[in-house]
N, C-alpha and C positions, 0 to 999 in steps of 0.2 A: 207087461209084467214089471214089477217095479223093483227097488232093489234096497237091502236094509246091512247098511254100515255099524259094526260096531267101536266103539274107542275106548282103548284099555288100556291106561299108561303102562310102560314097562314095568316090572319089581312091585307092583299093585296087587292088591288083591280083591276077589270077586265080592268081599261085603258092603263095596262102596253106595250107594243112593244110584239110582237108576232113573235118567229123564230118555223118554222116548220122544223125540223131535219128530215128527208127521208134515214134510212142506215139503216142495219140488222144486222149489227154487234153489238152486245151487250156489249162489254169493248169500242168502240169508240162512242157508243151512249153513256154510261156512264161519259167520258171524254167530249164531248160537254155540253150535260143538268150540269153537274157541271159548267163549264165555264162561261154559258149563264143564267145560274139561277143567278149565282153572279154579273152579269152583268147585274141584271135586267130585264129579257124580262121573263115571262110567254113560255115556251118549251112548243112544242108538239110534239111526236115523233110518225114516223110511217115507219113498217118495211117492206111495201109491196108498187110495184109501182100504181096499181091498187085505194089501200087505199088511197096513196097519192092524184091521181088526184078527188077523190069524194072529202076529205077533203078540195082539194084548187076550188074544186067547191062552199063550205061552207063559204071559209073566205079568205080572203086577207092578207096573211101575212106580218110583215115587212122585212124579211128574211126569204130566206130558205137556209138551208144546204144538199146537194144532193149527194149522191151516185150513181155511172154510172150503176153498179152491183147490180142488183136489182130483185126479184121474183117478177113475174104479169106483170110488163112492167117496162124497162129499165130508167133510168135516162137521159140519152140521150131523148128517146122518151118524156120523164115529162119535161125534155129542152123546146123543140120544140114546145108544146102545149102551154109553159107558156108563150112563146114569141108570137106565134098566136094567145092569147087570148086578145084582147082588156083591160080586166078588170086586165091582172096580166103581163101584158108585161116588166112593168113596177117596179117588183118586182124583186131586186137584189139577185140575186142566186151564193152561193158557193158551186163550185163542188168540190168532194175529191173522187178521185180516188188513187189507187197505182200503175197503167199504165199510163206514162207519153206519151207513143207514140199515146196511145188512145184519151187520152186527148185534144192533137195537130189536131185529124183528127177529134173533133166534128163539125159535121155539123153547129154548134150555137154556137157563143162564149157565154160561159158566165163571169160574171162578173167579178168573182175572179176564181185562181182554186188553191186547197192546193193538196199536195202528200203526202199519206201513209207511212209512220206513222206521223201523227200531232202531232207536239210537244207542251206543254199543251200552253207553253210560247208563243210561235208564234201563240196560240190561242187565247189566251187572250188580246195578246198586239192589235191583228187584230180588236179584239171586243172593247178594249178601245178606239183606232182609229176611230170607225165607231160611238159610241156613241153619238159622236156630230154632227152626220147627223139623231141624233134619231126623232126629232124634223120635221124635213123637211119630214123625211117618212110618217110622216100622213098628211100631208097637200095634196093641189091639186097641179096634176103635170104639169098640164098646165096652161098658161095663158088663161083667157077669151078675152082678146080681139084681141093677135094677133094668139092665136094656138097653140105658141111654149110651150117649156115647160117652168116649173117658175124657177127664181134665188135657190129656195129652194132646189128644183130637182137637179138641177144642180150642186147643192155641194154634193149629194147623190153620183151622178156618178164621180166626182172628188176623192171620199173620192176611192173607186173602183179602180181608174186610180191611184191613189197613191201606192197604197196595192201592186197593180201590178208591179208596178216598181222595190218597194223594193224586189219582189222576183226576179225581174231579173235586176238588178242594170244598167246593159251597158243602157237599156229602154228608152228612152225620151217623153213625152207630153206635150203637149201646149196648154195655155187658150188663144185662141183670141176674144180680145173685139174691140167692133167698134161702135162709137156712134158718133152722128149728134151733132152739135152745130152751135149754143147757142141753147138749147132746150126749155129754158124758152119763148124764142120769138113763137114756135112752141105752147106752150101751153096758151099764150097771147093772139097770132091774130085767133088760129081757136079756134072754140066751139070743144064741146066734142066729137058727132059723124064724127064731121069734123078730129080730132085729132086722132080720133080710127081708121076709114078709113086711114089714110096717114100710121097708123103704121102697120095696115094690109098687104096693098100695100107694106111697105118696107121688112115685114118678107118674103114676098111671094117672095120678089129678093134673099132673104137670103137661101130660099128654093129649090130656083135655082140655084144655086151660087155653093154653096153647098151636100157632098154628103145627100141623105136619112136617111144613117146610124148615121150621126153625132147629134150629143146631140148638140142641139140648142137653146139658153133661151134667156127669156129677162125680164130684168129687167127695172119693171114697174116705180120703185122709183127713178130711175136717169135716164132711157133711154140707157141702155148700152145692147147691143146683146154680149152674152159671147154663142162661142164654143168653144168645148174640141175636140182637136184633138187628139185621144186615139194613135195613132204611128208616131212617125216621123224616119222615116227610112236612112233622109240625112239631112245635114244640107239645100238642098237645098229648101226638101221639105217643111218649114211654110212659104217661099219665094214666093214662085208659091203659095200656096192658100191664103195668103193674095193679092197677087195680084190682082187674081181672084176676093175678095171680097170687094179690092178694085176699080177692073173698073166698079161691079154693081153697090157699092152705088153710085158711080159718073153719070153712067148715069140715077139712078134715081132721083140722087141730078136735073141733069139737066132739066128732063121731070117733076119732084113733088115740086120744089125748091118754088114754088107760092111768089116769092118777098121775102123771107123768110131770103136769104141771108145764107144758109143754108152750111156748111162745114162738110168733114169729118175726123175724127182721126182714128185711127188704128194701132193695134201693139198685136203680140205673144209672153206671157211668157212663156219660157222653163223651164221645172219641171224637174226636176231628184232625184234621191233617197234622197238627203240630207234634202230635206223638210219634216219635225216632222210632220206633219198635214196639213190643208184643211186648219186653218185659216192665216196661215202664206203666202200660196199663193194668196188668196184674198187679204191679204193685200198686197202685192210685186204689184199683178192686180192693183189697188188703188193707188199705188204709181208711176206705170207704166205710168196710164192714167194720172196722175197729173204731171211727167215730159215729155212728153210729149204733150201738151196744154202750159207747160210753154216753150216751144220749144228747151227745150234738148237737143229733135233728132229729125232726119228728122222722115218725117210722109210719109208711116206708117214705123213702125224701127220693130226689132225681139229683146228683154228682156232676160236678165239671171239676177242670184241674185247679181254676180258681179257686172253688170253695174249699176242694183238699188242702191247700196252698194254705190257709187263713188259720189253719188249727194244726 
C-alpha cells in the first residue's frame, strides 16, 4: 500500500491549483514538491498506482505529474483511464520517464513528456510558463452553446504545444482561426436561439472538417473558431487542412447564409520554438486576423512571425 502526502503552506488557503505528483522515487518527488510548492500549487504526492487512481476518483486535479514505472498499476495504464474518463480527460498530464523508447511507444500521448534526470531549471522554467494558463484550468472547458471547447481551454493546450516544441526545437504547430463576417449583422438580424442554432450547425461542419483528435474552440466574444494543429510534418500540411476548412465554411456559408451576406476569413500561424509564451501567439493570432480583413493577403494565407513583422 502506498502513501499520499499532502503540502499546504501555512496561513494558505484551500483554492490554490492542485498538482498531483504520482512517482516513488523519493529525491525526485522531493525535487518536484520543492518546484511546485514555490510555484504555488498545493502538492499532493502519491507513490502507488493503485493509490493514484482512488485519489483522482476524489478530486480533479489541475496537473499531474506521472511516472510510467510505477508499483499497483503502471503509469501508462493511469494514462489511459484518465483520458477515458469524461471528468479528467481533460486534465493536462506530464509524464517523466528515463526510457525515451518507451515513452515513443505509449499508447496515449500525453501532454508534455520530460526525461530522467529533470533538471531543477527546466522545471521550473516549465512551471513558470504554464502559470498563466493557471487561471483557464478552473474554468469550464467547453462551450455551452456550441460543444467545442472554450478560448480558455484552448490556451491550456497551447501552453502544452509550446513546452513541446521547445524540447524538440525542429517541431512546428499551428493555430488556425476562421471566422464569418461581418458578425455583428449575424447577431442583429437573428434573435438569440436563432443565433445559437446557426453556431451549433456551423461547429458541427468544424467537427466534420476536422480530425476528432483536434483541440477545437470557440470563441464566444468575437466569433473566432481557433484550432491547434499539434504537428505539422510538411510545409504542405496547414495548406491541405485549411483548405479543407475552407470548402466547408463555404458550403455552409452557401446553404445557412439567410441574406446575411455572410463571408469567410481564414489563415494558420506557425509556431516554433522562438515564441517566450502563449501570449505572444495570440497576439501574432490578433494581428494575423487584423491584416488579413485589411487584405494583406489573400484569403485564406499561412502566418509566421516574419511576415507579421513586415506590416
Amino acid at each position: 500500500m502506498g502513501f499520499i502526502f499532502y503540502s499546504q503552506p501555512k496561513g494558505k488557503g484551500m483554492d490554490k491549483p492542485i498538482a498531483l505528483i504520482v512517482e516513488d522515487d523519493r529525491d525526485i518527488l522531493a525535487l518536484f514538491r520543492h518546484v511546485l510548492d514555490i510555484a504555488g500549487y498545493q502538492t499532493e504526492i502519491v507513490m502507488n498506482g493503485m493509490d493514484a487512481m482512488d485519489r483522482l476518483q476524489e478530486i480533479k486535479p489541475n496537473i499531474v505529474l506521472l511516472d510510467l514505472q510505477l508499483p499497483g498499476l503502471s503509469g501508462v495504464e493511469i494514462l489511459k483511464r484518465m483520458r477515458d474518463d469524461t471528468r479528467l480527460k481533460s486534465v493536462p498530464v506530464v509524464v517523466i520517464t528515463a526510457y525515451a523508447p518507451y515513452a515513443d511507444a505509449l499508447p496515449v500521448e500525453p501532454d508534455l513528456l520530460l526525461l530522467k534526470p529533470v533538471d531543477i531549471h527546466q522545471l521550473s522554467n516549465l512551471v513558470q510558463r504554464l502559470q498563466a494558463t493557471q487561471g483557464a484550468m478552473n474554468e469550464p472547458t467547453h462551450d455551452k452553446v456550441t460543444g467545442l471547447y472554450t478560448k480558455s481551454f484552448f490556451t491550456v493546450r497551447l501552453a502544452f504545444s509550446l513546452e513541446r516544441i521547445k524540447q524538440s526545437p525542429f517541431r512546428r504547430f499551428g493555430v488556425l482561426f476562421a471566422e464569418l463576417t461581418p458578425l455583428a449583422d449575424v447577431k442583429k438580424q437573428l434573435d438569440v436561439e436563432e443565433q445559437n442554432a446557426f453556431f451549433r450547425k456551423l461547429a458541427d461542419q468544424f467537427r466534420v472538417t476536422l480530425r476528432p483528435t483536434d483541440t477545437i474552440a470557440w470563441s464566444s466574444y468575437d466569433g473566432v473558431f481557433l484550432t491547434l494543429i499539434e504537428d505539422i510534418p510538411s510545409p504542405e500540411a496547414p495548406l491541405k487542412i485549411v483548405g479543407r476548412v475552407r470548402d466547408g465554411m463555404k458550403r455552409f456559408v452557401e446553404n445557412h447564409n439567410q441574406g446575411l451576406g455572410l463571408r469567410v476569413n481564414l489563415g494558420v500561424l506557425i509556431c516554433d520554438d522562438v515564441y517566450d509564451g502563449i501570449q505572444p501567439i495570440m497576439k501574432d493570432v490578433e494581428r494575423a486576423r487584423a491584416q488579413l480583413q485589411a487584405g494583406l493577403y489573400t484569403n485564406p494565407s499561412i502566418f509566421d512571425r516574419e511576415m507579421l513583422a513586415r506590416h
